[in-house]
N, CA, C and O atoms as CSV, one atom per row, in Angstrom:
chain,resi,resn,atom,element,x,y,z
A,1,UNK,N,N,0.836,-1.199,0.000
A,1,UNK,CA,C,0.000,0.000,0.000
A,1,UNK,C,C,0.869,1.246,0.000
A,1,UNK,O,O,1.535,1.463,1.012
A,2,UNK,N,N,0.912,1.798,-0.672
A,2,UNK,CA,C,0.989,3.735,-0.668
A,2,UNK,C,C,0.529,4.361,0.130
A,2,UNK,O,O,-0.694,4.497,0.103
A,3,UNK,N,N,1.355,5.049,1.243
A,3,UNK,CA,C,0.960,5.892,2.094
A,3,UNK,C,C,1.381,7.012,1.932
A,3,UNK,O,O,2.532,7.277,2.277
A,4,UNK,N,N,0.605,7.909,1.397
A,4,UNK,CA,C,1.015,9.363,1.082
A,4,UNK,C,C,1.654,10.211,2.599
A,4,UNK,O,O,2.332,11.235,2.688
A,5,UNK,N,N,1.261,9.554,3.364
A,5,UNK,CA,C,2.081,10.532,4.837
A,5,UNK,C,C,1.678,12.210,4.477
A,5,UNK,O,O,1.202,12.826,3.523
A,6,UNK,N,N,2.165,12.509,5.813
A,6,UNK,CA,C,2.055,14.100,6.151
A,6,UNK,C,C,3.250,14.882,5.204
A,6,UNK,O,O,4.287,15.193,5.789
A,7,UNK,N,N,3.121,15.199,3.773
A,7,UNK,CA,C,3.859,15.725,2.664
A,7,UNK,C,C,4.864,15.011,2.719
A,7,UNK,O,O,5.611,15.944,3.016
A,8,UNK,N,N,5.441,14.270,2.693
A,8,UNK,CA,C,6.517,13.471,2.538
A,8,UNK,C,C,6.888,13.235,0.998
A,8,UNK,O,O,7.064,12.198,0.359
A,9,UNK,N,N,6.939,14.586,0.642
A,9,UNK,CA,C,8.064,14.562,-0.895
A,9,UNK,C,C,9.315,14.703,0.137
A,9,UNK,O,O,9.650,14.786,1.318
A,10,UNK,N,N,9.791,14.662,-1.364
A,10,UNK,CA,C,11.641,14.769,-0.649
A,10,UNK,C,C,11.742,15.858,-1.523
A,10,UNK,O,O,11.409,16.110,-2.681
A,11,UNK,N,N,12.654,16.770,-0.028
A,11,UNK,CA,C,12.961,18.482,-0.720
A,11,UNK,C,C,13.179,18.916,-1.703
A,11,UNK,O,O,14.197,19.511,-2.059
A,12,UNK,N,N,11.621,18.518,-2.670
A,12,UNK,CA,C,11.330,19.534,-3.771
A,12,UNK,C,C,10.452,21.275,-3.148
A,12,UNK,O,O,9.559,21.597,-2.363
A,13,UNK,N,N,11.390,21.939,-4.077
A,13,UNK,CA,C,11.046,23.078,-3.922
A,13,UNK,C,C,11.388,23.908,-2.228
A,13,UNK,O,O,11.912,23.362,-1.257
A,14,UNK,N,N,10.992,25.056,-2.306
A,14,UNK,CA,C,11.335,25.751,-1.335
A,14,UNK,C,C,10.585,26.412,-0.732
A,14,UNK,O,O,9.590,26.786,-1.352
A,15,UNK,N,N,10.734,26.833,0.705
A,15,UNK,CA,C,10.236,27.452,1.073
A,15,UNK,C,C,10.898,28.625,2.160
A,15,UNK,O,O,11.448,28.269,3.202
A,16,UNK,N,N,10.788,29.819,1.831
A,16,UNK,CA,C,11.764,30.978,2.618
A,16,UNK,C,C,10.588,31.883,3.230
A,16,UNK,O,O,9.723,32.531,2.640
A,17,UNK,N,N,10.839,31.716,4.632
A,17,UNK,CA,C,10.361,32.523,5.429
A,17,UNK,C,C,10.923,34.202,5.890
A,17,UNK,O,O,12.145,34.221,6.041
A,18,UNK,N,N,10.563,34.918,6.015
A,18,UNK,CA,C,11.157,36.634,6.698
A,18,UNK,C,C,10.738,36.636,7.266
A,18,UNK,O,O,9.560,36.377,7.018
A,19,UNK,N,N,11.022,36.854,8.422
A,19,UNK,CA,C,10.698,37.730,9.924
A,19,UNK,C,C,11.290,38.735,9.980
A,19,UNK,O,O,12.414,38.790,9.480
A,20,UNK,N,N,10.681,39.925,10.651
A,20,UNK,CA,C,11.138,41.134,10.875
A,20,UNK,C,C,11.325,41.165,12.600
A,20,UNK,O,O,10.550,41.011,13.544
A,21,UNK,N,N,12.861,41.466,12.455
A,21,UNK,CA,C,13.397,41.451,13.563
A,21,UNK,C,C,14.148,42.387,14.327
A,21,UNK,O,O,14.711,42.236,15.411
A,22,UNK,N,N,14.028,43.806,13.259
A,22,UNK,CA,C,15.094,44.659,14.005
A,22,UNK,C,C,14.086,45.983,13.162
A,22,UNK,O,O,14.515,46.408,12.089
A,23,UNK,N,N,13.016,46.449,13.629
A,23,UNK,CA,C,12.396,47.969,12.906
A,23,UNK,C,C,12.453,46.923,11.250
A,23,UNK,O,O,12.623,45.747,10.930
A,24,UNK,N,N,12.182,48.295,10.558
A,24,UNK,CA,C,11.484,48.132,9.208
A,24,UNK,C,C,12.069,47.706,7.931
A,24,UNK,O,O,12.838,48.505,7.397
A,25,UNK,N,N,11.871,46.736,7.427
A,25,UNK,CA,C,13.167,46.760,5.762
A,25,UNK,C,C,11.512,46.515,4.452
A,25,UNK,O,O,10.445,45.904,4.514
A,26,UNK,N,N,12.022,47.169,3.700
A,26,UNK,CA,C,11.506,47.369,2.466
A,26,UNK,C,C,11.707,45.825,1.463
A,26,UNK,O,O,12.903,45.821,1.169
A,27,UNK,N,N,11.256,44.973,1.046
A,27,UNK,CA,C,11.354,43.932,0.606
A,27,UNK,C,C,10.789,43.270,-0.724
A,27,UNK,O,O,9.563,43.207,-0.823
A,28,UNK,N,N,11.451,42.851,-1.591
A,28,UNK,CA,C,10.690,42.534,-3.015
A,28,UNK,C,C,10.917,40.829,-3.477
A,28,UNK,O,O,12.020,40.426,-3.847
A,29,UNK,N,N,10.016,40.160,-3.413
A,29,UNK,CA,C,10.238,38.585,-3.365
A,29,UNK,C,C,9.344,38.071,-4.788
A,29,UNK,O,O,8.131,38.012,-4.989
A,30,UNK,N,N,10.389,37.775,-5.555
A,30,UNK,CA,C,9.443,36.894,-6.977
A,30,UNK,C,C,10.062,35.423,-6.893
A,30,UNK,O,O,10.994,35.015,-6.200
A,31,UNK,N,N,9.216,34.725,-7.860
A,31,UNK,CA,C,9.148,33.345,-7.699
A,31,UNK,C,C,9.997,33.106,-9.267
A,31,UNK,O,O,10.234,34.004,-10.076
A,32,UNK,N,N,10.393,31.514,-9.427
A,32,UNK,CA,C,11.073,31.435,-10.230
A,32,UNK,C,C,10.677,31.843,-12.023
A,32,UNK,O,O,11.319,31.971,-13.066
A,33,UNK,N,N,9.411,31.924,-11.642
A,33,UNK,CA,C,8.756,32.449,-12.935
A,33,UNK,C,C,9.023,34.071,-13.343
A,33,UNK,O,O,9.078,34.613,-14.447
A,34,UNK,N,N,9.157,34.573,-12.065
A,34,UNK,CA,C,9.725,35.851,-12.641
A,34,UNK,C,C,8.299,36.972,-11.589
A,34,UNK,O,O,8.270,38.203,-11.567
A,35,UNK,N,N,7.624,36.320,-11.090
A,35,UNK,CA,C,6.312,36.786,-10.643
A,35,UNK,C,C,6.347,37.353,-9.567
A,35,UNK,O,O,6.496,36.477,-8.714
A,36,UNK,N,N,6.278,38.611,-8.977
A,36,UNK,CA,C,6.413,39.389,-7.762
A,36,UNK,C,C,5.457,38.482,-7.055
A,36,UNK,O,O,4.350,38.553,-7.589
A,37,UNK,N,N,5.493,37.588,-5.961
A,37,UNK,CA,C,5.386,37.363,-5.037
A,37,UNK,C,C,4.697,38.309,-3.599
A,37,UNK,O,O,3.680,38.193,-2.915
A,38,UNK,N,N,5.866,39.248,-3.614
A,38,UNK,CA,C,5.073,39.948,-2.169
A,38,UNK,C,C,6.210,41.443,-2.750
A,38,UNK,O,O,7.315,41.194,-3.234
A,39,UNK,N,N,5.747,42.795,-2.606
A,39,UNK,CA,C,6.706,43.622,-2.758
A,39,UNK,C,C,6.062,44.806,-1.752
A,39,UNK,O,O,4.899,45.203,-1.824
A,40,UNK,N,N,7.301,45.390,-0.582
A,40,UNK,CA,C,6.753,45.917,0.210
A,40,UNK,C,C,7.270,45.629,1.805
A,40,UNK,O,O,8.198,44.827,1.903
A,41,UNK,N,N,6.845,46.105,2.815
A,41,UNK,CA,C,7.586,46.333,3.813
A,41,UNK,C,C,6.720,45.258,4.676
A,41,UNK,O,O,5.524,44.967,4.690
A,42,UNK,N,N,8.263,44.637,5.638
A,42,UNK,CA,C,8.342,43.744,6.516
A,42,UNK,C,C,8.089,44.288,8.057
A,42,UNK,O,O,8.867,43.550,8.662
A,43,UNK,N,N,7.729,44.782,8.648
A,43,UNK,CA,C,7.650,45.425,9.926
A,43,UNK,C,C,8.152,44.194,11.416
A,43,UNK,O,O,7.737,43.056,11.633
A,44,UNK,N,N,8.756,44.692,11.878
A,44,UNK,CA,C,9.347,44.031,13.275
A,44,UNK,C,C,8.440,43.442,13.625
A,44,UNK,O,O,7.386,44.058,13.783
A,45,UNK,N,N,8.512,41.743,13.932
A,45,UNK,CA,C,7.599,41.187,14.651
A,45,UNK,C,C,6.547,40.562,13.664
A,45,UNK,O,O,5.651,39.804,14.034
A,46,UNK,N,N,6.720,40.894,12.593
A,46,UNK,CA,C,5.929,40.479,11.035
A,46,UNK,C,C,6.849,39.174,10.268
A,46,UNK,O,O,8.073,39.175,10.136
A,47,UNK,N,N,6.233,38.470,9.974
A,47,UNK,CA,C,6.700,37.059,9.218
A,47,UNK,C,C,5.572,36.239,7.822
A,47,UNK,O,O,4.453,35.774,7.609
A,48,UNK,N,N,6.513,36.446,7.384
A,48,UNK,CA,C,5.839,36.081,5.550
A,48,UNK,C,C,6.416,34.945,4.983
A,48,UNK,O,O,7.647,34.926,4.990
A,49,UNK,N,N,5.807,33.953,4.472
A,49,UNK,CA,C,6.162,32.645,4.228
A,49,UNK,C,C,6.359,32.856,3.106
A,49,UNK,O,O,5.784,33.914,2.848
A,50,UNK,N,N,7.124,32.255,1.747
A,50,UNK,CA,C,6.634,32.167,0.096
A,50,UNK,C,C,7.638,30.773,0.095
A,50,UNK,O,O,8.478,30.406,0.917
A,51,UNK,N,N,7.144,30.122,-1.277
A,51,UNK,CA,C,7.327,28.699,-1.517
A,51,UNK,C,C,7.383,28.684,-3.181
A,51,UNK,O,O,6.464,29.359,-3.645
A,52,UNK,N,N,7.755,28.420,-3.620
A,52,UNK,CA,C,8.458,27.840,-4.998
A,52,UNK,C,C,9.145,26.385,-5.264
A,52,UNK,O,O,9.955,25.862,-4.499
A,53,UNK,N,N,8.697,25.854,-6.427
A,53,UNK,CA,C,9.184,24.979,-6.937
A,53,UNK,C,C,10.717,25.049,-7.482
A,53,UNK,O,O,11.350,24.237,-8.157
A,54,UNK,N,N,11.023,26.117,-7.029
A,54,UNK,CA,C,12.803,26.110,-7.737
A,54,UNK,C,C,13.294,27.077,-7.246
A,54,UNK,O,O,14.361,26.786,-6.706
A,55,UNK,N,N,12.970,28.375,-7.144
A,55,UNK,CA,C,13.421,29.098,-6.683
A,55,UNK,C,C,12.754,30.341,-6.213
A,55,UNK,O,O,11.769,30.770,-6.812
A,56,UNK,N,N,13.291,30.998,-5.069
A,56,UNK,CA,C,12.771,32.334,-4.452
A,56,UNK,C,C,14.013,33.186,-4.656
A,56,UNK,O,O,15.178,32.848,-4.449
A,57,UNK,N,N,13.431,34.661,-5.216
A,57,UNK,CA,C,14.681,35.719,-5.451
A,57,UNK,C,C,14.307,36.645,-4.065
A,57,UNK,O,O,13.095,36.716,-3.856
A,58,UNK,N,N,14.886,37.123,-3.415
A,58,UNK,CA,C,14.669,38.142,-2.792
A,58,UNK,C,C,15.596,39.972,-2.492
A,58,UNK,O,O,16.733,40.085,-2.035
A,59,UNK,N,N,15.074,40.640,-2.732
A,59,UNK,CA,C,15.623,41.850,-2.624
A,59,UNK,C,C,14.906,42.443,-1.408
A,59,UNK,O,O,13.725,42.756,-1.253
A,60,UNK,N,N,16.331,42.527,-0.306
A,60,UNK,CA,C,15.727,43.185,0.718
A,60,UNK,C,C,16.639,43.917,1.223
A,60,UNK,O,O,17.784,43.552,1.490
A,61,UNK,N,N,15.797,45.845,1.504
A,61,UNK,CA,C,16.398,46.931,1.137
A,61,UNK,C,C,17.246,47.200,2.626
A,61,UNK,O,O,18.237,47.930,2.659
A,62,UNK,N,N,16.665,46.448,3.931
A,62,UNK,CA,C,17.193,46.912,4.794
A,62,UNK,C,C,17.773,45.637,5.488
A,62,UNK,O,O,16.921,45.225,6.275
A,63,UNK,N,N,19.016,44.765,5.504
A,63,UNK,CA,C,19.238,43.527,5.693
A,63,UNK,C,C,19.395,43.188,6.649
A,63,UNK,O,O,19.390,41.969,6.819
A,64,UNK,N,N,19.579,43.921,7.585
A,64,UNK,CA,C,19.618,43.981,9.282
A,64,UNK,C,C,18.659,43.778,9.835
A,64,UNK,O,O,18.590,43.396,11.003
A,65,UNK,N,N,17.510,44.050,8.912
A,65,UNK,CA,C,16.364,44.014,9.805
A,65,UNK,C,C,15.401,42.883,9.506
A,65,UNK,O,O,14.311,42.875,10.078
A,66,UNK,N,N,15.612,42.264,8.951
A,66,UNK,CA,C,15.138,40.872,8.496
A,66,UNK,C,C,15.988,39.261,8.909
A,66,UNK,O,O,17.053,38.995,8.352
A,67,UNK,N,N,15.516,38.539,9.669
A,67,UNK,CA,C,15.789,37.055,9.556
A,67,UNK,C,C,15.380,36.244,8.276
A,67,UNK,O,O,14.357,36.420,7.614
A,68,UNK,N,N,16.500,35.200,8.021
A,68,UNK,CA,C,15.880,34.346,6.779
A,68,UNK,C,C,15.782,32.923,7.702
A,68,UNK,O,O,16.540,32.654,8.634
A,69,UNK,N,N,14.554,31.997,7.169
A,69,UNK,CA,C,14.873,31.092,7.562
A,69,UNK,C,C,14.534,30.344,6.102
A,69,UNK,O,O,13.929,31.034,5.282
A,70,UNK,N,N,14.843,29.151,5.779
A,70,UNK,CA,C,14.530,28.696,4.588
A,70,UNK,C,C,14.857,26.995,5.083
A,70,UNK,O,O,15.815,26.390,5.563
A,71,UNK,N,N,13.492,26.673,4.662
A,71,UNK,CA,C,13.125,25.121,4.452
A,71,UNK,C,C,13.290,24.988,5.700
A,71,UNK,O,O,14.138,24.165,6.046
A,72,UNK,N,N,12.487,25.803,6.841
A,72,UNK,CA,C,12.965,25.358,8.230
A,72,UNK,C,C,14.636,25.772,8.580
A,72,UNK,O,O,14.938,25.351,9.697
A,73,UNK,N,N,15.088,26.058,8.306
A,73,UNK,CA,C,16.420,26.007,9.066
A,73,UNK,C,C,16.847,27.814,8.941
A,73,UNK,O,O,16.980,28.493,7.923
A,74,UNK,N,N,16.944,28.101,9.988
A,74,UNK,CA,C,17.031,29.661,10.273
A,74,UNK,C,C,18.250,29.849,9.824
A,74,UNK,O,O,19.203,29.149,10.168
A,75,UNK,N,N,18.351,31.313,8.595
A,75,UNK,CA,C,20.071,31.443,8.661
A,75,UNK,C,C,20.648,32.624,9.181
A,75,UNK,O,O,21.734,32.997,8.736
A,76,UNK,N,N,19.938,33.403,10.260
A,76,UNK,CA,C,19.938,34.656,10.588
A,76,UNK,C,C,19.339,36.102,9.824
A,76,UNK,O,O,18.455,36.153,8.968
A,77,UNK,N,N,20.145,37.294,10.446
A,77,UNK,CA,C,19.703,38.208,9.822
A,77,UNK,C,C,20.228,37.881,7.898
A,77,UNK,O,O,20.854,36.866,7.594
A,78,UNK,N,N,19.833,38.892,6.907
A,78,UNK,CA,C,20.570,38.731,5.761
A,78,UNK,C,C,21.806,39.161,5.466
A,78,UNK,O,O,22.490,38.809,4.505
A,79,UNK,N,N,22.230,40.345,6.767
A,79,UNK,CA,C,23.132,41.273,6.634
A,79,UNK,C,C,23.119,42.433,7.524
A,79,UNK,O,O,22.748,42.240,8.682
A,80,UNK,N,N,23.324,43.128,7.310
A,80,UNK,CA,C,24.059,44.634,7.977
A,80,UNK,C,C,22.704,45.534,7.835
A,80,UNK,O,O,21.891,45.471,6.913
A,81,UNK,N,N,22.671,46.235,8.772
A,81,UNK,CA,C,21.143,47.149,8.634
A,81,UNK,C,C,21.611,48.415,7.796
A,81,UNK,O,O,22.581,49.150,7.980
A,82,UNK,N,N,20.766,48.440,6.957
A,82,UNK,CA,C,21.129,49.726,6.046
A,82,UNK,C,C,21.387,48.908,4.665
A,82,UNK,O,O,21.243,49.613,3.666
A,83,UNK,N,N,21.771,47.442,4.399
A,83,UNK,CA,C,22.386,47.135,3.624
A,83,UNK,C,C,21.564,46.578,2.809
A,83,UNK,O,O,20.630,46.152,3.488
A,84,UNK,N,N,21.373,46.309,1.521
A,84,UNK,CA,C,20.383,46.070,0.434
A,84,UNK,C,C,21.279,44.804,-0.080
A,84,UNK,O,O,22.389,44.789,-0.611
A,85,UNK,N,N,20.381,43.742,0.276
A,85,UNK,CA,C,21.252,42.493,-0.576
A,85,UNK,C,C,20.208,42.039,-1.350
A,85,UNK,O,O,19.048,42.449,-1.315
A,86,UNK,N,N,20.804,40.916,-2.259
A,86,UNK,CA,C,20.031,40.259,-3.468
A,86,UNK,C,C,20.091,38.762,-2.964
A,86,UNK,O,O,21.250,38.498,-2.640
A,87,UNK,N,N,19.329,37.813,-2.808
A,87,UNK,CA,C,19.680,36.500,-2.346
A,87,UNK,C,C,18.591,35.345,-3.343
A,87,UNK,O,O,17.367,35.405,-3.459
A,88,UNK,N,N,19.201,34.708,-3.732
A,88,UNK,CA,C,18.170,33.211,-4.060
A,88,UNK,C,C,18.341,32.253,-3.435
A,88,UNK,O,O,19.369,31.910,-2.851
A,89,UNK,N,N,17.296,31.704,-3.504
A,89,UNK,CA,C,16.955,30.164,-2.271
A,89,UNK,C,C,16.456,29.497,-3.445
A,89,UNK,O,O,15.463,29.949,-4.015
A,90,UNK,N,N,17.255,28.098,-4.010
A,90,UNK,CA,C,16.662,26.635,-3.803
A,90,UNK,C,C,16.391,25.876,-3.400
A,90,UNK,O,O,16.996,25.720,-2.340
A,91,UNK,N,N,15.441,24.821,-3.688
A,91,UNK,CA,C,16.052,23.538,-2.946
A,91,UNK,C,C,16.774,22.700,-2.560
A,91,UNK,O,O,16.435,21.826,-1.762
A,92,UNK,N,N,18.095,22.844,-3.149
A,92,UNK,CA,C,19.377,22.795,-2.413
A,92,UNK,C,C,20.219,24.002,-2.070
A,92,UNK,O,O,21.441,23.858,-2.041
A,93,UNK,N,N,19.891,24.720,-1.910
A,93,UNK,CA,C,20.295,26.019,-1.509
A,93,UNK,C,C,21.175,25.677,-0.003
A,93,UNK,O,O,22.333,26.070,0.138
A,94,UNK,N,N,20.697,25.168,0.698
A,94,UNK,CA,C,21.523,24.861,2.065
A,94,UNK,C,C,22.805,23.687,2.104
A,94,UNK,O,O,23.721,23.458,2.894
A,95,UNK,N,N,22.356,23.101,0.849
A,95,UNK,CA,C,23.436,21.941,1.084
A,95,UNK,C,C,24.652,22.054,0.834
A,95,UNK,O,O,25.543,21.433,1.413
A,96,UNK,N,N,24.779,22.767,0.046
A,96,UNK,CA,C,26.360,23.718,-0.386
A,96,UNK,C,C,27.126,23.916,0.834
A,96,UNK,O,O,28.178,23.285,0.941
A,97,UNK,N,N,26.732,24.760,1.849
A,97,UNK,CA,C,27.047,25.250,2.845
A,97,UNK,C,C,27.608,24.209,3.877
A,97,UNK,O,O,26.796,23.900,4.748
A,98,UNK,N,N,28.707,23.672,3.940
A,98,UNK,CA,C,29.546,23.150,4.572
A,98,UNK,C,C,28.423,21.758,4.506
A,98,UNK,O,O,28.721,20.698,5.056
């Protein structure tokens, strides 16, 4: 028998969470299609999920002030407050990393 279980694919696609963790960052998130997603501000204490089959782009204007976590696994802030980074998340996006 086939037991579909509680989503039990194997890590297709992604999913990147923001939390706002330090005051306000300005934020622009499209999906691998090219499709704005969410564009617009993250406020402290605010958390936004998005999910893609391949990939999430994100542009976020204030990097200090945002946590990433992706596919579950938190990777901190993005950066330096004030600082505008560009980041993509796959689904292997974490495995690279040591």
């Amino acid at each position: 028998e086939s037991d579909p279980g509680p989503v039990a694919k194997k890590s297709e696609g992604v999913t990147v969470t923001l939390r706002g963790v330090n005051g306000l960052s300005w934020v622009a998130v499209n999906d691998s299609a090219g499709v704005t997603q969410f564009s617009g501000r993250i406020r402290q204490g605010e958390e936004r999920s998005f999910t893609d089959d391949q990939l999430i782009y994100l542009v976020i204007g204030n990097a200090g002030a945002i946590s990433i976590i992706v596919n579950g696994e938190s990777l901190g802030v993005a950066g330096n407050v004030g600082e505008v980074v560009r980041l993509e998340f796959g689904p292997q996006a974490l495995s690279s990393q040591g």
